[in-house]
ROVEXPA-799752 format. One record per atom (N, C-alpha, C, CB): residue number from 1; residue in three letters; x, y, z. Coordinates in pm, whole numbers, always signed. Glycine has a CB too. Layout:
+-----+-----+--------+--------+--------+
|   k |   r |     px |     py |     pz |
+-----+-----+--------+--------+--------+
| NUM | ALA |      X |      Y |      Z |
...
+-----+-----+--------+--------+--------+
This chain:
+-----+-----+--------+--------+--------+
|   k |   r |     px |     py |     pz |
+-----+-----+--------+--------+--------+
|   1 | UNK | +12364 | +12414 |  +7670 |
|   1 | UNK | +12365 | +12437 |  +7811 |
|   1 | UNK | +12225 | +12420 |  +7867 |
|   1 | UNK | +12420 | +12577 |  +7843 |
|   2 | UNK | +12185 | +12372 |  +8014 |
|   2 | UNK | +12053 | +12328 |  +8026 |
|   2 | UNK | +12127 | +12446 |  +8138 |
|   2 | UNK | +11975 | +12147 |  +8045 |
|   3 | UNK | +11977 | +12482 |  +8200 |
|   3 | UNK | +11931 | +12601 |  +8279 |
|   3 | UNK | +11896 | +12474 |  +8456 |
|   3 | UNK | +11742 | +12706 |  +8171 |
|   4 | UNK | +11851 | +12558 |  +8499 |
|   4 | UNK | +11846 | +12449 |  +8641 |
|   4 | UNK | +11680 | +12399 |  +8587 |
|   4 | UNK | +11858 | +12554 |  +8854 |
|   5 | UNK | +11673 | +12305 |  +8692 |
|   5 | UNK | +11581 | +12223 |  +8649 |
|   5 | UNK | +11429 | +12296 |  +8764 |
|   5 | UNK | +11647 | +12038 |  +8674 |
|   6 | UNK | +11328 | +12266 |  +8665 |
|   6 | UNK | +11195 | +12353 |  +8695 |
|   6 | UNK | +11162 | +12266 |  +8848 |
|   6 | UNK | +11045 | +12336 |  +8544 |
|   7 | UNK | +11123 | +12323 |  +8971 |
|   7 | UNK | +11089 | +12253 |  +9046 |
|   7 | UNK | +10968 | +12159 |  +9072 |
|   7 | UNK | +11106 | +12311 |  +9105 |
|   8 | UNK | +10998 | +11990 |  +9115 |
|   8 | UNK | +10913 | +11907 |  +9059 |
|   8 | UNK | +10825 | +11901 |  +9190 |
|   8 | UNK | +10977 | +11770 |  +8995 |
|   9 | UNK | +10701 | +11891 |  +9154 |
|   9 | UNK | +10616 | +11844 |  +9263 |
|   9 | UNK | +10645 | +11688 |  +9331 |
|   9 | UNK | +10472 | +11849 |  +9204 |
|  10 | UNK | +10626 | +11644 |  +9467 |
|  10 | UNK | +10627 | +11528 |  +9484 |
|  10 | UNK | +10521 | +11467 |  +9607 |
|  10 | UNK | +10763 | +11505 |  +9499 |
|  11 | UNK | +10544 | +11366 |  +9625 |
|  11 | UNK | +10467 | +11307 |  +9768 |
|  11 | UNK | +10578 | +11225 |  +9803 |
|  11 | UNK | +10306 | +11208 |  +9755 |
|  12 | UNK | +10485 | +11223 |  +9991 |
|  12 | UNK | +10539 | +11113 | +10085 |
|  12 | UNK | +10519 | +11034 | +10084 |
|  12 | UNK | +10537 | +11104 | +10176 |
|  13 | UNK | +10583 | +10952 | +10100 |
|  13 | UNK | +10479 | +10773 | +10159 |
|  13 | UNK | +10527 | +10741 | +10288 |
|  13 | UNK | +10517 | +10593 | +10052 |
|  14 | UNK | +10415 | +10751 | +10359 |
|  14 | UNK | +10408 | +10713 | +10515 |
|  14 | UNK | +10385 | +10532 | +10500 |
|  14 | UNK | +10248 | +10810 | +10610 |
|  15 | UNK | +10462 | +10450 | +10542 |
|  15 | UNK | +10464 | +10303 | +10587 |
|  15 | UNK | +10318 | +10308 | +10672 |
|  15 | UNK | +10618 | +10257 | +10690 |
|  16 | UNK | +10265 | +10190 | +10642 |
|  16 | UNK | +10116 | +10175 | +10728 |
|  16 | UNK | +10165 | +10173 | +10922 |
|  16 | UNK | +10022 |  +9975 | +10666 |
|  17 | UNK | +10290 | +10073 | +10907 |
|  17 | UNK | +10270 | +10051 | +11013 |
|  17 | UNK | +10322 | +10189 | +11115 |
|  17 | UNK | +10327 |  +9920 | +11027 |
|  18 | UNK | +10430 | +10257 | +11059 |
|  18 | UNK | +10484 | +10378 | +11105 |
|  18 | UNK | +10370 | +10512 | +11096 |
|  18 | UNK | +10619 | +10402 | +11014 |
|  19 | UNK | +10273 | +10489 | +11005 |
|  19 | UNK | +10147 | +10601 | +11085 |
|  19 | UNK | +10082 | +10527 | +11176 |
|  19 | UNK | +10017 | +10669 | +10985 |
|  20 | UNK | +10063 | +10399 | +11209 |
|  20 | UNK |  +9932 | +10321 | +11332 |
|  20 | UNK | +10072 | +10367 | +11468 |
|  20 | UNK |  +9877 | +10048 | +11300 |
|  21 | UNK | +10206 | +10324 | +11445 |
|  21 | UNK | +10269 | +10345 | +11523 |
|  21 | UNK | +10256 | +10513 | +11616 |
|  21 | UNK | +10378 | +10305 | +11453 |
|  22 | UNK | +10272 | +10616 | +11485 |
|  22 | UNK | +10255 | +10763 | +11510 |
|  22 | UNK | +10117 | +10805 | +11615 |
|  22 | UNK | +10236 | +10833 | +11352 |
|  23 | UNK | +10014 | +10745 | +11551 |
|  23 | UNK |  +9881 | +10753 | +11595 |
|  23 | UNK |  +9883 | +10699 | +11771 |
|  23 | UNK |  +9782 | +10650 | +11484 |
|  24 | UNK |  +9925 | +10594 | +11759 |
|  24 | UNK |  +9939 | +10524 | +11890 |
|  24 | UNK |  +9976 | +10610 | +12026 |
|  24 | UNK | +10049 | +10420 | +11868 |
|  25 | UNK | +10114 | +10684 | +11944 |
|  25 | UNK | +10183 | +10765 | +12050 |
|  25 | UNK | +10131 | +10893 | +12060 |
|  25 | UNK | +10325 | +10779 | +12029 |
|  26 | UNK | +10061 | +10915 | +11962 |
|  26 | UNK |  +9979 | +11049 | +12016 |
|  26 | UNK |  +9874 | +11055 | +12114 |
|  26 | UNK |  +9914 | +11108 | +11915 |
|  27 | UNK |  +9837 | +10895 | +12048 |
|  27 | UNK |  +9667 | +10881 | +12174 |
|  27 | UNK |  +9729 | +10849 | +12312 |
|  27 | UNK |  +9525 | +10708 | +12133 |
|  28 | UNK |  +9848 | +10779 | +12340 |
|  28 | UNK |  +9926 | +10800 | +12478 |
|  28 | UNK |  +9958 | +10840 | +12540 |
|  28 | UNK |  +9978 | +10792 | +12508 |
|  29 | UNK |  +9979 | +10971 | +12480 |
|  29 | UNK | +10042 | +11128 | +12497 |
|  29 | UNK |  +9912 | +11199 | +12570 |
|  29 | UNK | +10088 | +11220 | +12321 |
|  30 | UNK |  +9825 | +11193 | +12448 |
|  30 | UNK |  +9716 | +11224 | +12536 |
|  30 | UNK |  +9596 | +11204 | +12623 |
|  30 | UNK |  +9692 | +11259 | +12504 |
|  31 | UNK |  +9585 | +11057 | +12666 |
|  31 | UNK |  +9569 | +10994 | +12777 |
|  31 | UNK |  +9626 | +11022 | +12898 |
|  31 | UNK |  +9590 | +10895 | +12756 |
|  32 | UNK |  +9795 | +11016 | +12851 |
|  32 | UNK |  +9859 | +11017 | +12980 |
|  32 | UNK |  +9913 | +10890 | +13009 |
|  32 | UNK |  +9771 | +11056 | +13086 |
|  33 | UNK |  +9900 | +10774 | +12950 |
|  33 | UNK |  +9922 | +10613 | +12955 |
|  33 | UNK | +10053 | +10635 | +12885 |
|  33 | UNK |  +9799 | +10496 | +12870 |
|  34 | UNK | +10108 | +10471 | +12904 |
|  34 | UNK | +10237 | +10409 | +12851 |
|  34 | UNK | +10183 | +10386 | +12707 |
|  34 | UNK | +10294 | +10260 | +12935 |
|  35 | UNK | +10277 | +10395 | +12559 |
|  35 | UNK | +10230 | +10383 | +12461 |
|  35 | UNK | +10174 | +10231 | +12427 |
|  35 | UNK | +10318 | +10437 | +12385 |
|  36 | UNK | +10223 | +10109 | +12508 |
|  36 | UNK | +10200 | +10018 | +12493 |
|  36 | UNK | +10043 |  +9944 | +12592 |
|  36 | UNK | +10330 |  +9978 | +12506 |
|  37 | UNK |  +9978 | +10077 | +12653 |
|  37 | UNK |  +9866 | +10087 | +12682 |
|  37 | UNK |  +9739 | +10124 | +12588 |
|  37 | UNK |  +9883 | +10157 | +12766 |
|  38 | UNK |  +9822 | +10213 | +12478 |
|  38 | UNK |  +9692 | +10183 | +12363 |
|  38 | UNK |  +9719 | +10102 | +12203 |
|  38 | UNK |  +9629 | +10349 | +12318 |
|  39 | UNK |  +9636 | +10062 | +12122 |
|  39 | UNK |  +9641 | +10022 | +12017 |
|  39 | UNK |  +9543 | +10027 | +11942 |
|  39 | UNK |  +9676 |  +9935 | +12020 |
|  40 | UNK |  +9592 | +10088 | +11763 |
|  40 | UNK |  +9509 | +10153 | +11694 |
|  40 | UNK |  +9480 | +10043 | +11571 |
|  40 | UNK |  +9567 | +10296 | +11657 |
|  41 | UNK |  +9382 | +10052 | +11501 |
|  41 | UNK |  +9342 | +10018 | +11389 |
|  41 | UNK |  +9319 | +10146 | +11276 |
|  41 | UNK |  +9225 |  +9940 | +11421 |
|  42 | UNK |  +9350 | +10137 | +11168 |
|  42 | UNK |  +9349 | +10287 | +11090 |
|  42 | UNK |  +9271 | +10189 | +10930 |
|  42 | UNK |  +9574 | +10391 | +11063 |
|  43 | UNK |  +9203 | +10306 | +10887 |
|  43 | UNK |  +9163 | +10262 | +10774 |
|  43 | UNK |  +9088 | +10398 | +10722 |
|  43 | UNK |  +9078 | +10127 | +10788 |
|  44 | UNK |  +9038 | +10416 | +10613 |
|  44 | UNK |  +9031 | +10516 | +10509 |
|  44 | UNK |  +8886 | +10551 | +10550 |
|  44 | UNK |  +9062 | +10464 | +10345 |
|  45 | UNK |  +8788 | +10662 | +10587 |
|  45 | UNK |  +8692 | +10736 | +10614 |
|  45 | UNK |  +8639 | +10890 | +10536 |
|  45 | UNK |  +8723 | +10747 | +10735 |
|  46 | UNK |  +8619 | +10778 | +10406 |
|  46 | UNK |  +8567 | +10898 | +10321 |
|  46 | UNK |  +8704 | +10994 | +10288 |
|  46 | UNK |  +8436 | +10992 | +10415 |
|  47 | UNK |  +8797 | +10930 | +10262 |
|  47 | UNK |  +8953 | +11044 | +10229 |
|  47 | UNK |  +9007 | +11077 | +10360 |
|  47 | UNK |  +8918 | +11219 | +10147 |
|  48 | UNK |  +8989 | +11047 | +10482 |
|  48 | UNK |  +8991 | +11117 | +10570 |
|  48 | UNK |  +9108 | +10986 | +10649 |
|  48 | UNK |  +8829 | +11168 | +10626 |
|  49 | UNK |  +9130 | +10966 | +10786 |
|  49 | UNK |  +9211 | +10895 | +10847 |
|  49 | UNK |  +9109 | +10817 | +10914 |
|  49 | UNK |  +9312 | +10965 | +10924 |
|  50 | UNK |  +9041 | +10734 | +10953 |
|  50 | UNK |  +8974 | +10721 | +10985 |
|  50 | UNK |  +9064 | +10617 | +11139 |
|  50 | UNK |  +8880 | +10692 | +10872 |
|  51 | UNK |  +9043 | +10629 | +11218 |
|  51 | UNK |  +9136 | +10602 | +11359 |
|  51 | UNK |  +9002 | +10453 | +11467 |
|  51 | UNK |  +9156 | +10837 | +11483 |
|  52 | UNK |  +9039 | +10382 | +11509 |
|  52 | UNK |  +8973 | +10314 | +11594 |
|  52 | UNK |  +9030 | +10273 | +11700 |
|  52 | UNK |  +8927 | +10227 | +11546 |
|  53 | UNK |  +9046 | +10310 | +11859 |
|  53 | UNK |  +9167 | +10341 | +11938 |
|  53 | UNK |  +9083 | +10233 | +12074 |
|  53 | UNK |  +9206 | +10552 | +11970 |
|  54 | UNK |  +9210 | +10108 | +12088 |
|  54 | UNK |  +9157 | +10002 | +12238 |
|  54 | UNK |  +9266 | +10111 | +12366 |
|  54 | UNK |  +9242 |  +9747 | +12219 |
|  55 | UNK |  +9213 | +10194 | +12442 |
|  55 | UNK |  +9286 | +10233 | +12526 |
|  55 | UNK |  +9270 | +10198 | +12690 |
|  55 | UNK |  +9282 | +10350 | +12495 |
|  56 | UNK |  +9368 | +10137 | +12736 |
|  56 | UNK |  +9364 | +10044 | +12888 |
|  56 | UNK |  +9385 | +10155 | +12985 |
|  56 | UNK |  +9500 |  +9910 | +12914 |
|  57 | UNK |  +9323 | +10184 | +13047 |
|  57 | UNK |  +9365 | +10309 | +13151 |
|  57 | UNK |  +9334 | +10252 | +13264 |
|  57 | UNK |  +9289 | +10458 | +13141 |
|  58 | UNK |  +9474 | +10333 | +13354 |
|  58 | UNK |  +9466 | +10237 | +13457 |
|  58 | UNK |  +9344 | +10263 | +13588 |
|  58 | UNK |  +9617 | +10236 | +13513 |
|  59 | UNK |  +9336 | +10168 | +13689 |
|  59 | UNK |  +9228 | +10212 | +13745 |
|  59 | UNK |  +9209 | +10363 | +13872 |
|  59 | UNK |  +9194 | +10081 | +13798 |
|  60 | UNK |  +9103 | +10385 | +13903 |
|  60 | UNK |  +9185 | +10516 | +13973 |
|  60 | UNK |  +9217 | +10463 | +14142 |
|  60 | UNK |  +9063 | +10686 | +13971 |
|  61 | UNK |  +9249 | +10591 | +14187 |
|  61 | UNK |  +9342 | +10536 | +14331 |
|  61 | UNK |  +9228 | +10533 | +14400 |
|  61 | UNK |  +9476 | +10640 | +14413 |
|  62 | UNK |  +9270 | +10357 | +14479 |
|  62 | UNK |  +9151 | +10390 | +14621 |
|  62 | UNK |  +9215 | +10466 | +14736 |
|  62 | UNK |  +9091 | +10234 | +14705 |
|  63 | UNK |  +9318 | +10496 | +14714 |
|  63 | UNK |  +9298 | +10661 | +14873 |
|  63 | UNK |  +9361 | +10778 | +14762 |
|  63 | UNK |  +9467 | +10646 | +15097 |
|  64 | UNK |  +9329 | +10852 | +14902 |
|  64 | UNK |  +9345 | +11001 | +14793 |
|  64 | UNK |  +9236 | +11049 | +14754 |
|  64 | UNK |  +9418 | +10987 | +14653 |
|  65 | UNK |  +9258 | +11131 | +14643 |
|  65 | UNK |  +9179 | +11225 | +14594 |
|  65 | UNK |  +9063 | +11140 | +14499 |
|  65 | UNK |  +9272 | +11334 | +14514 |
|  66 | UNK |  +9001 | +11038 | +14530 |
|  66 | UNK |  +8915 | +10957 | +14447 |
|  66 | UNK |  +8825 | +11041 | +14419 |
|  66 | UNK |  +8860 | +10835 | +14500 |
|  67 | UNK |  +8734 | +11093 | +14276 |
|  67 | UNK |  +8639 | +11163 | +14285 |
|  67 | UNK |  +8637 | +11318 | +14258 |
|  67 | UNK |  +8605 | +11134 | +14391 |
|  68 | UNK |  +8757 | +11369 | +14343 |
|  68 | UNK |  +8773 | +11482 | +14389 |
|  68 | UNK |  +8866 | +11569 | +14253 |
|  68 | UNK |  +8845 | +11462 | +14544 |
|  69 | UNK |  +8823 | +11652 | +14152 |
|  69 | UNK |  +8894 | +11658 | +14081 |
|  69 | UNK |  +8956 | +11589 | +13937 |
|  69 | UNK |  +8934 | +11665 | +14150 |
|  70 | UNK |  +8867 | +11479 | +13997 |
|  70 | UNK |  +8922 | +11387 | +13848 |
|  70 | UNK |  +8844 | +11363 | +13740 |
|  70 | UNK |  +8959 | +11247 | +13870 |
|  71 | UNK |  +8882 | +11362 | +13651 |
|  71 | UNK |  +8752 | +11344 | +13504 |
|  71 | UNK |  +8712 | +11173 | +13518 |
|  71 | UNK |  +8848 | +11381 | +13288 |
|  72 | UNK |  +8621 | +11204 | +13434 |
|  72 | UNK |  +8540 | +11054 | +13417 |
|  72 | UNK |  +8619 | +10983 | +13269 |
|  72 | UNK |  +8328 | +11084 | +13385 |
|  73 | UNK |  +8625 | +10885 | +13249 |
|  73 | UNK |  +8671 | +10833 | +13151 |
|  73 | UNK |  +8597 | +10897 | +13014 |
|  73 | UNK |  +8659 | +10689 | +13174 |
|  74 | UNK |  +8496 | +10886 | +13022 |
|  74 | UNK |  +8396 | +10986 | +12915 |
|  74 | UNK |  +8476 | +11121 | +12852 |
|  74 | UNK |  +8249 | +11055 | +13013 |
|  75 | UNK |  +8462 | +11181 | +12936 |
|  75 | UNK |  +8525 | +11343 | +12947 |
|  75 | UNK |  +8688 | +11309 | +12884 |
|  75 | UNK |  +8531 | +11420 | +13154 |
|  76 | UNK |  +8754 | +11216 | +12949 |
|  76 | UNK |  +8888 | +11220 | +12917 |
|  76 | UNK |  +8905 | +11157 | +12793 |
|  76 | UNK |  +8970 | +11161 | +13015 |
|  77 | UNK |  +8820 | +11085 | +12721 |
|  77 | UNK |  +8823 | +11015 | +12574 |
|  77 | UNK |  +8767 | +11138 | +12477 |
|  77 | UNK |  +8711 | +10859 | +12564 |
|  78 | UNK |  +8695 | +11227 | +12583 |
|  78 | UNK |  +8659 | +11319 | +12452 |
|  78 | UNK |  +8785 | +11467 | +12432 |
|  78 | UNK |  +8468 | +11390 | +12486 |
|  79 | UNK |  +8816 | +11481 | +12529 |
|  79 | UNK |  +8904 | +11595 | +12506 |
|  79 | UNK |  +9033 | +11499 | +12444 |
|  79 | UNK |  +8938 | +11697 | +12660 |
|  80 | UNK |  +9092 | +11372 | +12451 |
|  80 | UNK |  +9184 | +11277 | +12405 |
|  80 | UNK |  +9166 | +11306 | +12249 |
|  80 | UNK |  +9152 | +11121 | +12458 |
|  81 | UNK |  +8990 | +11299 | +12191 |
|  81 | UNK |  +9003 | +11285 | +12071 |
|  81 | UNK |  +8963 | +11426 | +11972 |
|  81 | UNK |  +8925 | +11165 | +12048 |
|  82 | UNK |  +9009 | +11530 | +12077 |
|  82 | UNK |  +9047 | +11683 | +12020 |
|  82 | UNK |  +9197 | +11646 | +11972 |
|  82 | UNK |  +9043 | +11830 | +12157 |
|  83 | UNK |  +9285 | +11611 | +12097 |
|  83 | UNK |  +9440 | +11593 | +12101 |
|  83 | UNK |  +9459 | +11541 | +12038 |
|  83 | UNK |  +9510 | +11554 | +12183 |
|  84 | UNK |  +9438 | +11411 | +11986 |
|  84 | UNK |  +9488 | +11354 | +11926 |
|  84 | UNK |  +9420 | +11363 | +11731 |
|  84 | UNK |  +9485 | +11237 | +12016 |
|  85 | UNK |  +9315 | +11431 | +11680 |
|  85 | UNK |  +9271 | +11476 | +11572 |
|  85 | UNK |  +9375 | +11608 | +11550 |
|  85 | UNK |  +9112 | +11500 | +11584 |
|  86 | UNK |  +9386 | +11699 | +11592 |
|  86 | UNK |  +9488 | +11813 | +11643 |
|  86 | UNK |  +9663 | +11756 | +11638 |
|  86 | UNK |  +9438 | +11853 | +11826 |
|  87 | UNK |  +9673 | +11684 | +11697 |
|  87 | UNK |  +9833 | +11681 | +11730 |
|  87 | UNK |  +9844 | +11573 | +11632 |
|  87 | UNK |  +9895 | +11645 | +11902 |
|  88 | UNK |  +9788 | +11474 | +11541 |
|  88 | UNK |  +9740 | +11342 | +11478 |
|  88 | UNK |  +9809 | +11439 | +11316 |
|  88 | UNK |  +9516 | +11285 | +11505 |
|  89 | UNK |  +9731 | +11572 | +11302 |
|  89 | UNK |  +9730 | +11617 | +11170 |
|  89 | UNK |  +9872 | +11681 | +11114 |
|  89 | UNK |  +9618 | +11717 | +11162 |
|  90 | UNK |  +9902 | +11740 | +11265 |
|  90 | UNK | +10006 | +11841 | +11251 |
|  90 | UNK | +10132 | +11745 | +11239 |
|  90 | UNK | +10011 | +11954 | +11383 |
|  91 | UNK | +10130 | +11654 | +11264 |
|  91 | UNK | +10250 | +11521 | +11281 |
|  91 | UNK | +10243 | +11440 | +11132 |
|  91 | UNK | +10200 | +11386 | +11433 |
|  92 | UNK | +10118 | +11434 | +11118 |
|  92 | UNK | +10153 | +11339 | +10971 |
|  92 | UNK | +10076 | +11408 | +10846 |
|  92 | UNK | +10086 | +11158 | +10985 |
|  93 | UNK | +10028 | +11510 | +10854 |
|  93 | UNK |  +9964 | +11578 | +10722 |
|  93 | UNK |  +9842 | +11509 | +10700 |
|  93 | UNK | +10056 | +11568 | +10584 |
|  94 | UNK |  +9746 | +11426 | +10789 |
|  94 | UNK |  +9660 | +11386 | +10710 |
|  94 | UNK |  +9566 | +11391 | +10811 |
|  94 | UNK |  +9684 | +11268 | +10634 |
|  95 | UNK |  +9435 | +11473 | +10771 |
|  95 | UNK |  +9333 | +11519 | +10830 |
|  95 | UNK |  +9231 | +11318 | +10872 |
|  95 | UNK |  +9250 | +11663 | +10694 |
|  96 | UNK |  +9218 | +11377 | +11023 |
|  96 | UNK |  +9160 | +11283 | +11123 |
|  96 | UNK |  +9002 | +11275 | +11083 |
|  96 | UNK |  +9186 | +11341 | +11285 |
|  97 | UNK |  +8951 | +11164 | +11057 |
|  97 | UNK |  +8809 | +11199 | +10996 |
|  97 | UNK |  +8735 | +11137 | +11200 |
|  97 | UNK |  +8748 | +11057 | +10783 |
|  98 | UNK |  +8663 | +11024 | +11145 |
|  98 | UNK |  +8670 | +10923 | +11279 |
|  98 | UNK |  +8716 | +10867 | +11319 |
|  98 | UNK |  +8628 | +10862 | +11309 |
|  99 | UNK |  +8713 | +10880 | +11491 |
|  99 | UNK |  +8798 | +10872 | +11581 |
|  99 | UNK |  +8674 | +10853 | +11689 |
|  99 | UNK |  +8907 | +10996 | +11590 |
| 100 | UNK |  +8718 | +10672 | +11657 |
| 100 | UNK |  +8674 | +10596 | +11802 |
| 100 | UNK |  +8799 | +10494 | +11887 |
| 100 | UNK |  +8531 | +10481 | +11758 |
| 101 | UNK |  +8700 | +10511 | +12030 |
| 101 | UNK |  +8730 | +10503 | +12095 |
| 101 | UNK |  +8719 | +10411 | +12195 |
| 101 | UNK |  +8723 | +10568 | +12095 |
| 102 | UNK |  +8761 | +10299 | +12219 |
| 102 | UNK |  +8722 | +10227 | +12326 |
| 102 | UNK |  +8844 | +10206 | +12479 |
| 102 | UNK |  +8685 | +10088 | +12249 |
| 103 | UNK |  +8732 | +10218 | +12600 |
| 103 | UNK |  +8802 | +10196 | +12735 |
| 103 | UNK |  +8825 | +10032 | +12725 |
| 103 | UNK |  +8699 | +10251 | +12882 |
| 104 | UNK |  +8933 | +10035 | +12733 |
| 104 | UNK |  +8964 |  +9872 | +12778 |
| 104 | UNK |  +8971 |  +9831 | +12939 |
| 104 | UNK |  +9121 |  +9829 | +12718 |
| 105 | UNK |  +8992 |  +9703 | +12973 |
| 105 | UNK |  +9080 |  +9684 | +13113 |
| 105 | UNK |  +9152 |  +9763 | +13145 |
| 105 | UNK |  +9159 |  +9587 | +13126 |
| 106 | UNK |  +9164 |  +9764 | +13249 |
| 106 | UNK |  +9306 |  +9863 | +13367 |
| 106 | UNK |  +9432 |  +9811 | +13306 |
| 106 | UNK |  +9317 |  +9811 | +13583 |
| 107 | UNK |  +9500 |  +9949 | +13271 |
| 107 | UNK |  +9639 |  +9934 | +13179 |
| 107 | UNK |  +9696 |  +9952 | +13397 |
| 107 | UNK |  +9696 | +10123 | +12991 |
| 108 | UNK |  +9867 |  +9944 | +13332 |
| 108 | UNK |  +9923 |  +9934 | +13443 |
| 108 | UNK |  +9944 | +10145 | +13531 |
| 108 | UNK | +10087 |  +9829 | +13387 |
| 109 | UNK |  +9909 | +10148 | +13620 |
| 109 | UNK |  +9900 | +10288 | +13687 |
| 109 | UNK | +10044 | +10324 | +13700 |
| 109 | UNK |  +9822 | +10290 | +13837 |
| 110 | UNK | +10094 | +10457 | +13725 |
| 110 | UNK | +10240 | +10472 | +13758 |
| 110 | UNK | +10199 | +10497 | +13912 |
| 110 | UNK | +10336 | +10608 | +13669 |
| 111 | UNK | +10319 | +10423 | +13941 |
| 111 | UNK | +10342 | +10425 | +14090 |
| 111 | UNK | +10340 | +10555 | +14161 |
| 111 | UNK | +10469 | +10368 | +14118 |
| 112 | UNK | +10264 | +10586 | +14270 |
| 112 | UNK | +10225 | +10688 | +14333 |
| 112 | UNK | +10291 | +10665 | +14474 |
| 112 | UNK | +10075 | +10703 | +14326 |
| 113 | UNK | +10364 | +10753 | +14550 |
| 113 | UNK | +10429 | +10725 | +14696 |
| 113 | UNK | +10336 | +10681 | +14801 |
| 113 | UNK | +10496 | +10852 | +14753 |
| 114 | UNK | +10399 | +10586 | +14867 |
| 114 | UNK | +10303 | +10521 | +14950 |
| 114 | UNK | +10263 | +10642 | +15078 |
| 114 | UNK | +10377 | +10367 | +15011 |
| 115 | UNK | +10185 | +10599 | +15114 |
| 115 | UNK | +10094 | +10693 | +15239 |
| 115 | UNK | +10153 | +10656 | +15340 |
| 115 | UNK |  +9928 | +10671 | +15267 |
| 116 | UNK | +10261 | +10551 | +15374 |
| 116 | UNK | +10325 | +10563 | +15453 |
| 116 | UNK | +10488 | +10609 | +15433 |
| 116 | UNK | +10295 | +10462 | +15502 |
| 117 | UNK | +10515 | +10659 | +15335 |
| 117 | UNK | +10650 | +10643 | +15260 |
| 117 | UNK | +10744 | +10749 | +15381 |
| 117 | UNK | +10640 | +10713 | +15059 |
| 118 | UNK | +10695 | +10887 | +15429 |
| 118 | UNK | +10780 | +10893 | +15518 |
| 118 | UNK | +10796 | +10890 | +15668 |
| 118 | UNK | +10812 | +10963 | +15489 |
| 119 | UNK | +10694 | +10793 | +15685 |
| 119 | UNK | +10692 | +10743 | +15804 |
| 119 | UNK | +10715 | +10610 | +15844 |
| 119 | UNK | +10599 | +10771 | +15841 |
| 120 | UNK | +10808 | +10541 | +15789 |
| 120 | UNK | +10866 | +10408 | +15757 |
| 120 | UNK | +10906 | +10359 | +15917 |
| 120 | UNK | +11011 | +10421 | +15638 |
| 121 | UNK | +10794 | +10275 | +15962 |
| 121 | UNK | +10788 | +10221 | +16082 |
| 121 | UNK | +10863 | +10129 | +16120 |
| 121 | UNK | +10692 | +10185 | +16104 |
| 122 | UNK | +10912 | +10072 | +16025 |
| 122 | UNK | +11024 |  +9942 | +16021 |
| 122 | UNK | +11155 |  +9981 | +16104 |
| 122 | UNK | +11078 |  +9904 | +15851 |
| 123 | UNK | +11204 |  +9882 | +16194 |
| 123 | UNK | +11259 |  +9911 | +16263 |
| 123 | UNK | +11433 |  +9838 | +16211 |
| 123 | UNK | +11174 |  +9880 | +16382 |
| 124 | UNK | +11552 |  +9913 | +16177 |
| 124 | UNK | +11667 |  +9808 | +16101 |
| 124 | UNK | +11684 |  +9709 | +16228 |
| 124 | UNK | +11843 |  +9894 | +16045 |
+-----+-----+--------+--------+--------+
């Protein structure tokens, strides 16, 4: 008679492209962009994850609150790469070493209501 079997240690295997994919959507998440606004390069940093992130953000609004309230791209790449070292680890088990960052071109903005939207002058 055999007894149950001793419990075996094992590992995961994460697909390369399904962690650059993971990574992607975290740095989108925390931007605030469409996921197809950023794209990552990943490679090994001393054991660590080592992350290299092209992120397109879109440009800011010329009316409105320009200025007033809003972070600088600086500021928003650095608290991005708390979020995403943080939310990066807890998602795939593997500690974020470096994590760069580059602003690209103006990704596409989400549509904001026009300043004339309810005062629609058009006459049917």
């Amino acid at each position: 008679m055999t007894g149950p079997r001793p419990a075996r240690q094992g590992h995961t295997r994460i697909a390369p492209a399904a962690l650059r994919h993971t990574i992607e959507a975290v740095a989108a998440g925390a931007f605030g962009v469409r996921r197809g606004d950023v794209s990552a390069t990943l490679a090994d940093d001393a054991a660590k994850l080592g992350v290299d992130l092209s992120v397109r953000l879109p440009p800011p609004p010329l009316l409105g609150t320009a200025g007033r309230g809003r972070q600088s791209a600086i500021e928003r790449a650095s608290i991005a790469r708390l979020k995403i070292s943080s939310l990066g680890q807890q998602i795939t088990g593997l500690d974020c070493g470096r994590i760069s960052i580059r602003i690209a071109g103006a990704g596409r903005s989400t549509p904001e209501p026009r300043v004339d939207a309810k005062q629609d002058r058009r006459k049917p």
